[in-house]
Each structure stands twice: as structure tokens, then as C-alpha cells.
N, CA and C of each residue as an Amber inpcrd file, in Angstrom:
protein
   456
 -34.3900000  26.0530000 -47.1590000 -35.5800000  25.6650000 -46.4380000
 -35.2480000  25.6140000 -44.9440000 -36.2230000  26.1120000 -44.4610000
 -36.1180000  26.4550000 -42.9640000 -36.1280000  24.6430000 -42.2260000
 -35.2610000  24.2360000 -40.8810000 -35.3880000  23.7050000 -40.1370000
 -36.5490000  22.4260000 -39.8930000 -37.5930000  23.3710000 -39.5320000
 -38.9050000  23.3600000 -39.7100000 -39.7280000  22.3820000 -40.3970000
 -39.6250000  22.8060000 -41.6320000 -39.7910000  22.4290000 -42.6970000
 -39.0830000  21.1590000 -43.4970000 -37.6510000  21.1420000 -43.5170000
 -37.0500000  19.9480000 -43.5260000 -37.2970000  18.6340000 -42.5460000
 -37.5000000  18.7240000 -41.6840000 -38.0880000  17.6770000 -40.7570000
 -39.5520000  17.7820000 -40.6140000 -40.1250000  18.8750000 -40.9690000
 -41.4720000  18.7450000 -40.8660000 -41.8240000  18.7680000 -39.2600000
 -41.3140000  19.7100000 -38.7450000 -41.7360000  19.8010000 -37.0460000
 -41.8590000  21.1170000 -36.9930000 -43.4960000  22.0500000 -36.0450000
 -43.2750000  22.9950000 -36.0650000 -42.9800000  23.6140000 -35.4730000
 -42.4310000  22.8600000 -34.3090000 -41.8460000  23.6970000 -33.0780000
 -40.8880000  22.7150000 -32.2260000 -39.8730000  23.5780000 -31.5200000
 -38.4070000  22.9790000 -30.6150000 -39.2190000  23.4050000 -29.1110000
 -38.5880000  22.8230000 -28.3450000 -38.7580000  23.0750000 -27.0570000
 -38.1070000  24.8020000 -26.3970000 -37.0460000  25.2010000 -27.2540000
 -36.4240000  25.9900000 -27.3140000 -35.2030000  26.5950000 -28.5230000
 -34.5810000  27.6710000 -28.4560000 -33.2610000  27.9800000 -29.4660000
 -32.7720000  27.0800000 -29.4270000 -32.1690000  26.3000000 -27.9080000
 -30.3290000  25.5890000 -27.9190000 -31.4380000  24.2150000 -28.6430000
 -32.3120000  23.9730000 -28.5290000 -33.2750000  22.5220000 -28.4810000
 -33.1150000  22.7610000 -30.4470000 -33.5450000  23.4450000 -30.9790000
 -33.3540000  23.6070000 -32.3360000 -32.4080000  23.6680000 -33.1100000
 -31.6080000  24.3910000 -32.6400000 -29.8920000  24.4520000 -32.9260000
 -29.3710000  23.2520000 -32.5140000 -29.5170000  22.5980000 -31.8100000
 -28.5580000  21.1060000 -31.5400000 -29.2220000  20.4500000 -32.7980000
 -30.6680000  20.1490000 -33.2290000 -31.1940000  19.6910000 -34.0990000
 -30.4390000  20.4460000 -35.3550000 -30.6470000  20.9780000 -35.7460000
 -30.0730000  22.0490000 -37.0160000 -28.8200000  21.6240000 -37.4650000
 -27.8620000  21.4370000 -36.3810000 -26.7780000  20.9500000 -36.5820000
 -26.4400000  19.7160000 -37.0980000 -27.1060000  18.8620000 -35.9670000
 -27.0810000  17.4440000 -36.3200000 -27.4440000  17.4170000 -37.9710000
 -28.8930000  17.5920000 -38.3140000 -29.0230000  17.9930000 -39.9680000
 -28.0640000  18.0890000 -40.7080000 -27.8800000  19.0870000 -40.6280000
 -26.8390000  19.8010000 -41.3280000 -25.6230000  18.9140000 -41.2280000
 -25.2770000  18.5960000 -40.7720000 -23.6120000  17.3040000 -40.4500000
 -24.5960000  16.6950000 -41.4050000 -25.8650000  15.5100000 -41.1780000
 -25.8260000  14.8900000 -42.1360000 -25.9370000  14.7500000 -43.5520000
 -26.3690000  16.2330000 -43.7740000 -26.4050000  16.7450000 -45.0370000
 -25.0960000  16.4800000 -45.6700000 -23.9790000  17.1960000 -45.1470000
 -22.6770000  17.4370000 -45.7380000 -22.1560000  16.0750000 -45.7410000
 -22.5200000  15.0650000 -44.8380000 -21.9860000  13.8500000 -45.1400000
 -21.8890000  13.3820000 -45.7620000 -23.8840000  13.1900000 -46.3240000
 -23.7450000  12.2180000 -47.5520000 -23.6970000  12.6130000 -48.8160000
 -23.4560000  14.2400000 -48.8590000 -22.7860000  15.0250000 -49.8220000
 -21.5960000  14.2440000 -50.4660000 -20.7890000  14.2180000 -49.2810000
 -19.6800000  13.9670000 -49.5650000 -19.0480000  12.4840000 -50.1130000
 -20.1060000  11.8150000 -49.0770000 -19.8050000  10.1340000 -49.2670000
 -20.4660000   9.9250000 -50.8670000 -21.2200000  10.1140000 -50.9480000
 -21.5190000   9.8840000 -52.5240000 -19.8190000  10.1600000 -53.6470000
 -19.7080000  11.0610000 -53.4430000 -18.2220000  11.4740000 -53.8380000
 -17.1540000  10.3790000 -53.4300000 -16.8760000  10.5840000 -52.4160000
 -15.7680000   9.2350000 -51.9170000 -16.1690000   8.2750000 -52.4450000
 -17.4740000   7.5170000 -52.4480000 -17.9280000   6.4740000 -52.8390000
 -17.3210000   6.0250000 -54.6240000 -17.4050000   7.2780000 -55.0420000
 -17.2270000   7.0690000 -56.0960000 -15.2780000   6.8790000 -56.7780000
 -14.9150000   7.6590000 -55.9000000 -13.5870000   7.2650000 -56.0400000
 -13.0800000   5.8740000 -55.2720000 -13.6080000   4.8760000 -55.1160000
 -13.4510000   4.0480000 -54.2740000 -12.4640000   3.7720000 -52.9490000
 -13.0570000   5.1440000 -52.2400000 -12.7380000   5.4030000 -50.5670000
 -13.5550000   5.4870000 -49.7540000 -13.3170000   5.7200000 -48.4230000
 -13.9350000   6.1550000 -47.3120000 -14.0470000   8.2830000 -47.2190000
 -14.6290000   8.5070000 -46.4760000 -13.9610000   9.9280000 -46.4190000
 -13.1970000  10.1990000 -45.1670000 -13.1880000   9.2540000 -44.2970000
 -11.9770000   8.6960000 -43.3130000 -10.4900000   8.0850000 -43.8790000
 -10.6820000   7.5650000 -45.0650000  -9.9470000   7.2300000 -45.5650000
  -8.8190000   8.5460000 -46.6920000 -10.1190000   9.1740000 -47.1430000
  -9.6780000  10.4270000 -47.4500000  -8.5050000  11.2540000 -46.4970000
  -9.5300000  11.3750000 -45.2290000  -8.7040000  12.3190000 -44.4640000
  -7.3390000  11.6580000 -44.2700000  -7.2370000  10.7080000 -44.4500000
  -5.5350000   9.8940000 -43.8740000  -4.5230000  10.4470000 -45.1490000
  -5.5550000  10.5490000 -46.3310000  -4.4870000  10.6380000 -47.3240000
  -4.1270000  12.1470000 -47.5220000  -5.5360000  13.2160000 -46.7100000
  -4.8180000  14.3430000 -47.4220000  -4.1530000  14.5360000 -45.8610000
  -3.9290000  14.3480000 -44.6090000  -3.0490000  14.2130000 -43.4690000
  -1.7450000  13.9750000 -44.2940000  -1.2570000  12.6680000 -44.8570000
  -0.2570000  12.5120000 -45.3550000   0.6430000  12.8340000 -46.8630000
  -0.8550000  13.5790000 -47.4410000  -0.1220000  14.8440000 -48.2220000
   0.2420000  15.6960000 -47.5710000  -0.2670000  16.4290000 -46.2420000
   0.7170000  17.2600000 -46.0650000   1.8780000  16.9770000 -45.2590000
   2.2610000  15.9600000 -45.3590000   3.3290000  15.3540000 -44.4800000
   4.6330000  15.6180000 -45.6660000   4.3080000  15.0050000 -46.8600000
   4.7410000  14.4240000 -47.6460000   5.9360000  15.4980000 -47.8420000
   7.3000000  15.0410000 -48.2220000   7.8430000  14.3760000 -48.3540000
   8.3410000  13.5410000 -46.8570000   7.8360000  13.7210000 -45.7830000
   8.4150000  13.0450000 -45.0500000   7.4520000  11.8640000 -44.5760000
   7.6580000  11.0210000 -43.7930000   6.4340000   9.8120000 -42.8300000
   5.5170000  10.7160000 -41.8990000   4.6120000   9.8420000 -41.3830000
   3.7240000   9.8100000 -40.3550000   3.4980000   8.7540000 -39.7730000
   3.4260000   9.2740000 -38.4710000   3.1240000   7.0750000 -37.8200000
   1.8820000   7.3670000 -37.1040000   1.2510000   7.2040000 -36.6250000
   0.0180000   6.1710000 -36.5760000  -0.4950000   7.3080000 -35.4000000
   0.4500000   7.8390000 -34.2500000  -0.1220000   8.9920000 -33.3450000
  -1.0930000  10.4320000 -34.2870000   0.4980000  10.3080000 -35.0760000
  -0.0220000  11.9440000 -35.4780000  -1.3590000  12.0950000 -36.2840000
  -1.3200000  10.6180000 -36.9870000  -2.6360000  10.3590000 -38.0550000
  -3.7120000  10.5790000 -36.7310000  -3.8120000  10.1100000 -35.7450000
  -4.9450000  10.1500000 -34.9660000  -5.5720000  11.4440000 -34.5040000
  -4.2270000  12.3100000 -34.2360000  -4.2190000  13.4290000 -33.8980000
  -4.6540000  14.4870000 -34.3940000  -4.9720000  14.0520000 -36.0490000
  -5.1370000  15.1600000 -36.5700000  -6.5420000  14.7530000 -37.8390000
  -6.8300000  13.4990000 -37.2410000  -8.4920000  13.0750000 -37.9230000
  -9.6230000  13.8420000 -37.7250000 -10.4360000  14.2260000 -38.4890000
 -11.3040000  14.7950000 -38.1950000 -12.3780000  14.0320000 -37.2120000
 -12.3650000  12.9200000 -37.8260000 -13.2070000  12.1370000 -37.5220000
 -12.5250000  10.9550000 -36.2250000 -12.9870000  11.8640000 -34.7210000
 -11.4160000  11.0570000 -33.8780000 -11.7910000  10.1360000 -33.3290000
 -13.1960000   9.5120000 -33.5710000 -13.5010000   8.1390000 -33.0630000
 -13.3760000   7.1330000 -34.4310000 -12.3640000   7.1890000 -35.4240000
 -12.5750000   6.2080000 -36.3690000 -10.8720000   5.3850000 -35.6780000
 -11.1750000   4.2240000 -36.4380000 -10.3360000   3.2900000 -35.7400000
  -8.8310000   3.6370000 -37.2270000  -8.0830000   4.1420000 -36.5550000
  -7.0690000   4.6130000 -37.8830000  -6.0300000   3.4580000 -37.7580000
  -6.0190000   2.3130000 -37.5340000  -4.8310000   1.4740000 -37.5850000
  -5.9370000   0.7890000 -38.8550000  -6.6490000   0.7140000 -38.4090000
  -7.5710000  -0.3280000 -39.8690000  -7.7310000   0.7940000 -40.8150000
  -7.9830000   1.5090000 -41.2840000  -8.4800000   2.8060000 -42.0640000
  -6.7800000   2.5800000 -42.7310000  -5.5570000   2.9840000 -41.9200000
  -4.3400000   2.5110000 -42.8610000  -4.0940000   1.4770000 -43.1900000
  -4.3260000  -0.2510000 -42.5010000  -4.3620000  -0.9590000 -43.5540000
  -5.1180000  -1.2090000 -44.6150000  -6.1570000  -0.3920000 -44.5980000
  -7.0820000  -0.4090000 -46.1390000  -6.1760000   0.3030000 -47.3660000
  -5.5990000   1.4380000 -46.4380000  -5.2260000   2.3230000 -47.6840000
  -3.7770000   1.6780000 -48.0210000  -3.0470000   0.7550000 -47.7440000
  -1.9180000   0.1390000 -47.5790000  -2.1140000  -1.1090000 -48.8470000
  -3.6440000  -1.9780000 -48.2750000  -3.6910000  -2.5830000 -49.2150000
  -4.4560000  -2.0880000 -50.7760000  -5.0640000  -0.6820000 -50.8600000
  -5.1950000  -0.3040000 -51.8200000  -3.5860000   0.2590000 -52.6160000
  -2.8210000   0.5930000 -52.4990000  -1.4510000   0.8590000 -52.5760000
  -1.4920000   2.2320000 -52.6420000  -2.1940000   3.2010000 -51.4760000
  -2.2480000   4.3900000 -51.7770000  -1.2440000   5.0170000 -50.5370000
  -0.9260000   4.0310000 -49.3640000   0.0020000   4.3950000 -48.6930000
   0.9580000   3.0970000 -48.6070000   2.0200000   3.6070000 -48.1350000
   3.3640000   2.3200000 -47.6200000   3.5850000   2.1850000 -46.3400000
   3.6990000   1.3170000 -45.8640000   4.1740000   1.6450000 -43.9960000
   5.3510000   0.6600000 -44.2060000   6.3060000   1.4790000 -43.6540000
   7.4300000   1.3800000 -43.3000000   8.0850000   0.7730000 -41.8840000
   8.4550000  -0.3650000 -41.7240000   9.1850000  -0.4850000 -39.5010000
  10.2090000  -0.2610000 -39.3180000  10.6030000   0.4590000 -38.2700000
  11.7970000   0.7520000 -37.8890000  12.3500000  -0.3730000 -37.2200000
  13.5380000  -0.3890000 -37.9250000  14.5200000  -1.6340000 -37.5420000
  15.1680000  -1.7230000 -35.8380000  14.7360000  -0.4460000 -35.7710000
  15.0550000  -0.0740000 -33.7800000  13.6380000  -0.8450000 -33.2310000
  12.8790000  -0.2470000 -33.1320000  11.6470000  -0.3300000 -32.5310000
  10.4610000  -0.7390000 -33.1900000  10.2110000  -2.3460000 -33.1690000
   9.2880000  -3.0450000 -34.3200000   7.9250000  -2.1690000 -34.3550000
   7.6160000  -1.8070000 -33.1350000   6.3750000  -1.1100000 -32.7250000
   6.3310000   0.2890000 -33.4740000   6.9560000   1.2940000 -33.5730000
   7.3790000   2.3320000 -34.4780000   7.1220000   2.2760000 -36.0750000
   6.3280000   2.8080000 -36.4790000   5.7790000   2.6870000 -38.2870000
   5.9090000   3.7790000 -39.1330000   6.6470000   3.8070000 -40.1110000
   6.4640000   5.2230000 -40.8840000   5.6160000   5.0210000 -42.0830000
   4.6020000   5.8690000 -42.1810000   3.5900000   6.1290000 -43.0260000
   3.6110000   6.8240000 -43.9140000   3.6600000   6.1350000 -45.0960000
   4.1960000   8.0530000 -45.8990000   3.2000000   7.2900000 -47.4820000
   2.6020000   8.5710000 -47.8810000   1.2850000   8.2810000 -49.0770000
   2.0970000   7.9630000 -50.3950000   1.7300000   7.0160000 -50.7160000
   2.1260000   6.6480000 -52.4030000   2.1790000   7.4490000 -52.9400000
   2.8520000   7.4390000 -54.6150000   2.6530000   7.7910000 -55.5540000
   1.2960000   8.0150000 -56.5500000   0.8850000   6.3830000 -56.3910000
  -0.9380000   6.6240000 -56.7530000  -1.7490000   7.2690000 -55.6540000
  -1.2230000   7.4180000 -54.6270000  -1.8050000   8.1120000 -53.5060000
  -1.9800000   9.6270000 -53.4980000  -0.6960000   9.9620000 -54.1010000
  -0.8120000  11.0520000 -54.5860000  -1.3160000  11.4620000 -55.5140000
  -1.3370000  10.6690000 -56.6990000  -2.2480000  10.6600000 -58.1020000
  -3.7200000  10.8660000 -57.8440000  -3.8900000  10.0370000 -57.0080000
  -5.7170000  10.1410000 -56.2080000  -6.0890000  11.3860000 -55.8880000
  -5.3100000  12.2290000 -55.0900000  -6.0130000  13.4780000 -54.5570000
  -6.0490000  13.9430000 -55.4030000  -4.8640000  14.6310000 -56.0350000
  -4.5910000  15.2270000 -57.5110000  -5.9920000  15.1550000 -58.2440000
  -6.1040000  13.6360000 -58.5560000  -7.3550000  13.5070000 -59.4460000
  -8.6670000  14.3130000 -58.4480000  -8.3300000  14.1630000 -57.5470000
 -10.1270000  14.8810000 -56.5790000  -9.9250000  16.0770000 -56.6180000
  -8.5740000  16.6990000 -56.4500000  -8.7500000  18.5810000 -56.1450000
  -9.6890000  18.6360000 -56.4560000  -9.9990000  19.0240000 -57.7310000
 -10.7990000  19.6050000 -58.6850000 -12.3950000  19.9580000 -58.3470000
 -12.4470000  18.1020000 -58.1900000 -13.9180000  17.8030000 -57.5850000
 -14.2940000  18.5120000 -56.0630000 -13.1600000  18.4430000 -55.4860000
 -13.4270000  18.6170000 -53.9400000 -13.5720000  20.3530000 -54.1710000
 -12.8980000  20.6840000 -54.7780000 -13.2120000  22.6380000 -55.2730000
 -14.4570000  22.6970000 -55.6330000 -15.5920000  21.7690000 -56.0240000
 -16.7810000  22.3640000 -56.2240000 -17.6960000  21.7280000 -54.7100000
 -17.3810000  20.6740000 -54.1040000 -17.9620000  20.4340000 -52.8360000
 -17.9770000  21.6520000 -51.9690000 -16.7760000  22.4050000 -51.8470000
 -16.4590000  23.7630000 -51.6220000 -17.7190000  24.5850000 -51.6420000
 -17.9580000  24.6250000 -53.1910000 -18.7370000  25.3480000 -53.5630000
 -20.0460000  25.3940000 -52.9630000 -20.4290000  24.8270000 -52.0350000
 -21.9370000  24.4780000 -51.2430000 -21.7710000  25.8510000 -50.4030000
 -20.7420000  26.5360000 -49.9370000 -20.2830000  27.4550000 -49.3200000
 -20.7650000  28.6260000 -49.6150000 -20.6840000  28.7570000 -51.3770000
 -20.9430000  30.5160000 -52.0270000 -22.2280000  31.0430000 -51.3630000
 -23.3870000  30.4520000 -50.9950000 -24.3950000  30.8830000 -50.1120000
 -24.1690000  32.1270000 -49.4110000 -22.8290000  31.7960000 -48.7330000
 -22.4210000  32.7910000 -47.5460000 -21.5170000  33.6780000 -47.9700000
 -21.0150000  35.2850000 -47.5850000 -20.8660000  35.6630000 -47.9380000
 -19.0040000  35.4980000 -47.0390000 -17.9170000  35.9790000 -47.1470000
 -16.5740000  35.8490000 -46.6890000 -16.9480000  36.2100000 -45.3450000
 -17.3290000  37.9030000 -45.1190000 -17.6860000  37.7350000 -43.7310000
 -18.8070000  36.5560000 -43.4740000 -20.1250000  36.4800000 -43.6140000
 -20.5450000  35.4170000 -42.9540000 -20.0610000  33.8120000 -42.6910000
 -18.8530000  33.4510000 -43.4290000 -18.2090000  32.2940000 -43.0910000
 -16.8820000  32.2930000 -41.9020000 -16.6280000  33.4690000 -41.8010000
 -15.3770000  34.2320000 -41.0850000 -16.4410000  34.0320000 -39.4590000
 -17.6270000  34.3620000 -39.3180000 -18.1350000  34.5760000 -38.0820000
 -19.1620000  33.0600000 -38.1360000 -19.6530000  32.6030000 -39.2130000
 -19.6850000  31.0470000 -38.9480000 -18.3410000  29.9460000 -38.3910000
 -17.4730000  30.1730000 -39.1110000 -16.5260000  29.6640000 -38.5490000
 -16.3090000  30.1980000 -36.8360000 -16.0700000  31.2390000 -36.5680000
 -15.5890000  31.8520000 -35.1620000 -16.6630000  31.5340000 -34.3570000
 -18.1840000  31.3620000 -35.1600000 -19.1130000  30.7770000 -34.0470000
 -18.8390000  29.0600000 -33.7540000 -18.5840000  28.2590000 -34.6950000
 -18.3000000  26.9390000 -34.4930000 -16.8650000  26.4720000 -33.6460000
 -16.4590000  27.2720000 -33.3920000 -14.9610000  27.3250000 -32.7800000
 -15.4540000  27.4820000 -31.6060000 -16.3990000  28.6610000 -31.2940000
 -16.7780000  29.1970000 -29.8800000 -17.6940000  27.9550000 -28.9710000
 -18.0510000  27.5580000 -29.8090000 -18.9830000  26.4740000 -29.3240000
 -18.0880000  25.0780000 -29.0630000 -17.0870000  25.4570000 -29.7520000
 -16.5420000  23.6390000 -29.2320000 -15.2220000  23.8160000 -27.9150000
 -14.9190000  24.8900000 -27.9640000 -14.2830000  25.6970000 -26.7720000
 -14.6390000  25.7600000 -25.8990000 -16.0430000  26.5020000 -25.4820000
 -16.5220000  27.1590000 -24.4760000 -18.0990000  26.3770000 -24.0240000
 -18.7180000  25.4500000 -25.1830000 -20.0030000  24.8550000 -24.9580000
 -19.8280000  22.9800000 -24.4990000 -18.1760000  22.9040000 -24.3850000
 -18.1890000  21.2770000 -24.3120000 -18.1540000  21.1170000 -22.6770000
């Protein structure tokens, strides 16, 4: 369904005026796609992202920069987001006996059990994708890149 039609408006002031709208949509679409999902595994999808960050860490730590660095979501507050997942026992933080300030982060065992258990699920969230065809996600993608490059 067209734009349009989903909000029920029949006209933008312009393209960029519709497309900023479109977008916004669309983000919230996929959100609460998703949060329904997280919800159900009893997480965040901020919380998510920390754990699959520190699957791919895994076997080694992460401290608290790199988690920031590499959130999708880079206004979430990630020192609280890891003590949630700390006191769920899905990560451990570790202090270095040098430098109290220094933390190594590295994802549990049930932490790992957790994603494990989501692959699966998260392979059909995926699936919202088949719409498009390889090239059209190849030049969706290269358009969303172009825009956060060259339109900020």
C-alpha cells in the first residue's frame, strides 16, 4: 500500500517532503515488527544488539567503548542496557585488576543459548525482505548508505 494511503494523506509538499515521511513509516513499521519478537523472548532489541555485538566478539571481551561503537541504536544508554543483560545472566563483566575503570564484557553461555534459540526466528524477520529482488536490495541498500553519507 502506497504512502498515501497508509496515513491517509493525499498529498506531500514535495518528493524529499514524502520520502522523509516514508521513511520515518517504514522505521516504525520494522520496529514494532521486531519488538513484538524481542518482547517475547524477554529482551529489548537494544538489548539484542549488545548480545549479537558480543557474539561476534566471542571468544574474546568487549568493554563498554566498542559496545557503543558499534550499536545500532547510538543514542541508547549502553552502560544500563549491560547491566540488564548482566543481571539477566546473559552477559558477565569482568574488572581489570590494573584499571578499576576498565571492564571486560564477554556474553554468557545462556547468552549464547538465547541467540541460538532466535537464529531461526530472526531468519524469517529476514524474510519481510523477499519483496525485493537481490538487485533491488543491493541498490536499496547503496541508496541508504548514499543518503547517510552525503544527505547528513
Amino acid at each position: 500500500m502506497s504512502i498515501e494511503k497508509e496515513i491517509v494523506q493525499e498529498q506531500f509538499l514535495n518528493e524529499n517532503h514524502k520520502t522523509l515521511v516514508n521513511i520515518i513509516y517504514t522505521h516504525s513499521f520494522l520496529i514494532n515488527r521486531m519488538s513484538g519478537f524481542f518482547k517475547s523472548q524477554g529482551i529489548t532489541r537494544q538489548q539484542f544488539n549488545v548480545l549479537r555485538i558480543l557474539r561476534g566478539q566471542h571468544p574474546k571481551s568487549a568493554n563498554l567503548n566498542l559496545i557503543k561503537e558499534r550499536m545500532l541504536d547510538k543514542m541508547s544508554d549502553a552502560s544500563r542496557i549491560v547491566e540488564r543483560l548482566r543481571i539477566k545472566k546473559l552477559i558477565t563483566r569482568q574488572s581489570n585488576r590494573n584499571d578499576r575503570r576498565e571492564v571486560a564484557i564477554i556474553i554468557s553461555q545462556r547468552g549464547l543459548q538465547l541467540l541460538e534459540s532466535t537464529d531461526i526466528e530472526i531468519k524469517e524477520i529476514y524474510k519481510m525482505f523477499d519483496c525485493f529482488s537481490k538487485d533491488e536490495l543491493i541498490q536499496l541498500n547503496m541508496l541508504l548508505d548514499k543518503f547517510r553519507n552525503e544527505g547528513s
